[in-house]
ZAVORO-418094 format. One record per residue (C-alpha): x, y, z; residue number from 1. Coordinates in Angstrom, 2 decimals, padded with zeros to 5 digits. Layout:
<pt <X; Y; Z>; NUM> ...
***
This chain:
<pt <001.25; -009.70; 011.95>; 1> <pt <001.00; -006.19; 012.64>; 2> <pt <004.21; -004.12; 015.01>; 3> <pt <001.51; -003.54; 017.94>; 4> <pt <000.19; -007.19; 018.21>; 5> <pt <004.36; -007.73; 018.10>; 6> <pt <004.78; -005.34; 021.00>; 7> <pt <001.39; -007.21; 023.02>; 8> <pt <002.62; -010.55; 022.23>; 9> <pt <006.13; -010.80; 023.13>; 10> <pt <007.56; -011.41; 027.02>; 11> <pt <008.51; -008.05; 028.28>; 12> <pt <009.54; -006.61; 032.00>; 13> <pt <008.32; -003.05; 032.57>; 14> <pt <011.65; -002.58; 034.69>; 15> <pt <013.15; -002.66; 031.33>; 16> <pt <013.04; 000.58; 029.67>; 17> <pt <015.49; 003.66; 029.12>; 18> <pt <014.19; 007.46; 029.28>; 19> <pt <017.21; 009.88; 028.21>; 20> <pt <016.81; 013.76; 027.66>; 21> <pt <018.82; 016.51; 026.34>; 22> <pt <018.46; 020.39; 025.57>; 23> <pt <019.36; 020.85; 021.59>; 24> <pt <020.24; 024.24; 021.08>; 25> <pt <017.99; 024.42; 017.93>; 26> <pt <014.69; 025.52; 017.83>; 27> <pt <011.61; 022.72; 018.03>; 28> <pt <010.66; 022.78; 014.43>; 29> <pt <014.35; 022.07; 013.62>; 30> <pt <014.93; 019.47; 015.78>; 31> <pt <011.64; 017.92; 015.09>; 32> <pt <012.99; 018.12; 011.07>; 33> <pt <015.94; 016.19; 011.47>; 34> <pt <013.95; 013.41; 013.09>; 35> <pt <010.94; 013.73; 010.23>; 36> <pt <013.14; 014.36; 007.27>; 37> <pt <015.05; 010.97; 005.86>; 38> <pt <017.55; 013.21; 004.13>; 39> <pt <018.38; 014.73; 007.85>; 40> <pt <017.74; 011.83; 009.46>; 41> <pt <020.82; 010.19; 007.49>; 42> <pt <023.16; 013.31; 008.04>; 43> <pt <023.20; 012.34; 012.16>; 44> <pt <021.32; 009.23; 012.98>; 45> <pt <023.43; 006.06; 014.14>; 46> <pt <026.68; 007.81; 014.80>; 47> <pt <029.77; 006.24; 014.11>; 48> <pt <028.70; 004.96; 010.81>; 49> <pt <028.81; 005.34; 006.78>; 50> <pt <026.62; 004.65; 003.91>; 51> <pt <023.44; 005.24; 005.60>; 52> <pt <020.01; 005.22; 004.11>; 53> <pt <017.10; 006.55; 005.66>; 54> <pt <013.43; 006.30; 004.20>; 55> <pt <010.84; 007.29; 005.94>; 56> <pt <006.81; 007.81; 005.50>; 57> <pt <006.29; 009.63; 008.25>; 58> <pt <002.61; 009.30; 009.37>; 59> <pt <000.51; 006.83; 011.62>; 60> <pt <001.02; 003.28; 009.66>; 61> <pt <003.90; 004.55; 007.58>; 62> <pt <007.20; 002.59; 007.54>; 63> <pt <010.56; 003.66; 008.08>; 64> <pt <013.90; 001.90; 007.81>; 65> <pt <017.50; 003.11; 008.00>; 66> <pt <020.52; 000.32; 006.84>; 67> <pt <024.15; 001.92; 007.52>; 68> <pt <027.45; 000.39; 007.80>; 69> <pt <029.83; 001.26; 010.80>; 70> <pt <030.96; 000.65; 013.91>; 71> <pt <029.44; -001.50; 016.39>; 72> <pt <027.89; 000.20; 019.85>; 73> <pt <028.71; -003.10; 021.39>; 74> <pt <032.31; -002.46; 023.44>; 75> <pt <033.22; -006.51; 023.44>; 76> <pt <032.21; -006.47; 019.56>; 77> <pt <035.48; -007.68; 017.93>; 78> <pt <036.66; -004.46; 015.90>; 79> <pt <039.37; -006.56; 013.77>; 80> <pt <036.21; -008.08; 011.93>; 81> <pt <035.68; -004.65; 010.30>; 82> <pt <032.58; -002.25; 010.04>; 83> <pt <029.00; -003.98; 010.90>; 84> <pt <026.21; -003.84; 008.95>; 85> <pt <022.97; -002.43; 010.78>; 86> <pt <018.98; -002.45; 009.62>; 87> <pt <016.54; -000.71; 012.20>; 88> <pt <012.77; -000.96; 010.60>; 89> <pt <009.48; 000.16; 012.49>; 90> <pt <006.06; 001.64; 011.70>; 91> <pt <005.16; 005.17; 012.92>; 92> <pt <002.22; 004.75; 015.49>; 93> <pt <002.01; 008.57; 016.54>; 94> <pt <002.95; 011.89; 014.61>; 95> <pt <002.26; 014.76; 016.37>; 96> <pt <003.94; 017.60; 014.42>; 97> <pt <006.92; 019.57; 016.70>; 98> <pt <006.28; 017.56; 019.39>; 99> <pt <005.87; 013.93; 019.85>; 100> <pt <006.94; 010.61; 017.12>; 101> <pt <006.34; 007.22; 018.49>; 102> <pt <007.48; 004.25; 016.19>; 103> <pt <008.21; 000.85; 016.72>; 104> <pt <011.71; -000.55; 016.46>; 105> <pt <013.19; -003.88; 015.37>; 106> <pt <017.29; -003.69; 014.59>; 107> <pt <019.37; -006.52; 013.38>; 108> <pt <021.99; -006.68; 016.59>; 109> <pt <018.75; -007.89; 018.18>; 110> <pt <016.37; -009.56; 016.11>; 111> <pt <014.05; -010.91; 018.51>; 112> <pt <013.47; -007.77; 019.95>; 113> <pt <010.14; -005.40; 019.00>; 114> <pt <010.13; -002.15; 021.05>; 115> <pt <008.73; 000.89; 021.01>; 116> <pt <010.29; 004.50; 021.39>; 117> <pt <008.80; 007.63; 021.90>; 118> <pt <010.53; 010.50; 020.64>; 119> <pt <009.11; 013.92; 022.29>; 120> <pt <010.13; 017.49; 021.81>; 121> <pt <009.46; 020.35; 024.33>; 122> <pt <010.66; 023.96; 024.35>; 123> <pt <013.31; 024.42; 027.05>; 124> <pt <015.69; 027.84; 028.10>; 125> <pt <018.32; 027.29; 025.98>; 126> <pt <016.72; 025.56; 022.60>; 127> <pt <014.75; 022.15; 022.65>; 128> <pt <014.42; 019.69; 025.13>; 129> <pt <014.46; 015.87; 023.36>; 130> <pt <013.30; 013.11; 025.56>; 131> <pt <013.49; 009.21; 023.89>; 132> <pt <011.78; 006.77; 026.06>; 133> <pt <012.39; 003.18; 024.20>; 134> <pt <010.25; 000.15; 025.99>; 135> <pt <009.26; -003.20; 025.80>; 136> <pt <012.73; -004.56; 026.15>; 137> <pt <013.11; -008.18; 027.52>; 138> <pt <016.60; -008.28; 028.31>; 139> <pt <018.98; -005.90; 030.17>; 140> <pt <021.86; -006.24; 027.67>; 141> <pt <019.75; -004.72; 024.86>; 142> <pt <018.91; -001.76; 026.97>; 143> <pt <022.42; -001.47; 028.07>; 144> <pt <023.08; -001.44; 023.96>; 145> <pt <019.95; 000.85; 023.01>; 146> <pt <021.30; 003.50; 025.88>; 147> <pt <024.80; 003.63; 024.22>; 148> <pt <023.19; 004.07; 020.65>; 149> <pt <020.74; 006.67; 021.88>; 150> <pt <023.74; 008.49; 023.81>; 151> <pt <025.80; 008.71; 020.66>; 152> <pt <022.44; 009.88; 018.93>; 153> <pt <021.69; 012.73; 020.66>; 154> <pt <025.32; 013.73; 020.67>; 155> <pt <025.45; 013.27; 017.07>; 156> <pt <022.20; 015.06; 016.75>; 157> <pt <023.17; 018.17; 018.76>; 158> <pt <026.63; 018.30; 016.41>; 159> <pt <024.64; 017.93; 013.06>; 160> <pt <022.08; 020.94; 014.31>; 161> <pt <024.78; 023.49; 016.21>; 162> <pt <027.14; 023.47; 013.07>; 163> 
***
């Protein structure tokens, strides 16, 4: 079964959706790198955690996944049990070079969830503006979770690229 008959298939609530956006003070073509390039990817993405590996074939139908071991984005998540393993998988469904990457996202804290995020990249004043929108949720605590990941990612993101 394909990621988009996933997405059309599953019990969703429009309501349930998280936009965030944040200037980058790094030009587009860099910013749009780190989120093409597996090699960059892995230097920033899902902060708070080691051992990461990123592949990525970035192009409509390609497949990316990233594994890394760390800390949980869950605040209730019992921290005496040690790091967590996480897995986030997808398929690309849009490229646009420098300024738009839509994918599809399934990660192991929720299983049973198969969203979609939309990465896009627009020049702003002071560097790039980066706007995630990630959709098709169907419950509030896992966009509650996704908005703390994608917080720490875009923090994590402007560190790796203003270094």
């Amino acid at each position: 079964m394909t990621e988009a008959v996933v997405l059309d298939q599953q019990t969703t609530r429009e309501d349930l959706k998280l936009q965030l956006s944040r200037v980058i003070r790094a030009e587009r073509k860099r910013v749009f790198d780190a989120w093409a390039r597996p090699e960059l990817m892995a230097q920033w993405f899902a902060p708070g955690t080691v051992n990461k590996s990123v592949t990525a074939d970035l192009r409509p139908g390609g497949e990316y996944r990233i594994d890394a071991v760390g800390a949980s984005c869950d605040p209730n998540a019992d921290s005496s049990q040690g790091p967590s393993a996480i897995q986030i998988v997808g398929v690309y469904q849009e490229v646009v070079p420098d300024e738009r990457i839509s994918f599809t996202w399934r990660g192991s804290r929720f299983p049973d969830e198969h969203t979609l995020v939309t990465v896009a990249f627009k020049d702003a004043p002071e560097g790039t503006e980066v706007t995630i929108t990630h959709e098709h949720f169907s419950t509030a605590e896992a966009v509650q979770q996704h908005q703390r990941g994608w917080e720490g990612c875009l923090t994590s993101l402007e560190n790796f690229l203003t270094k």
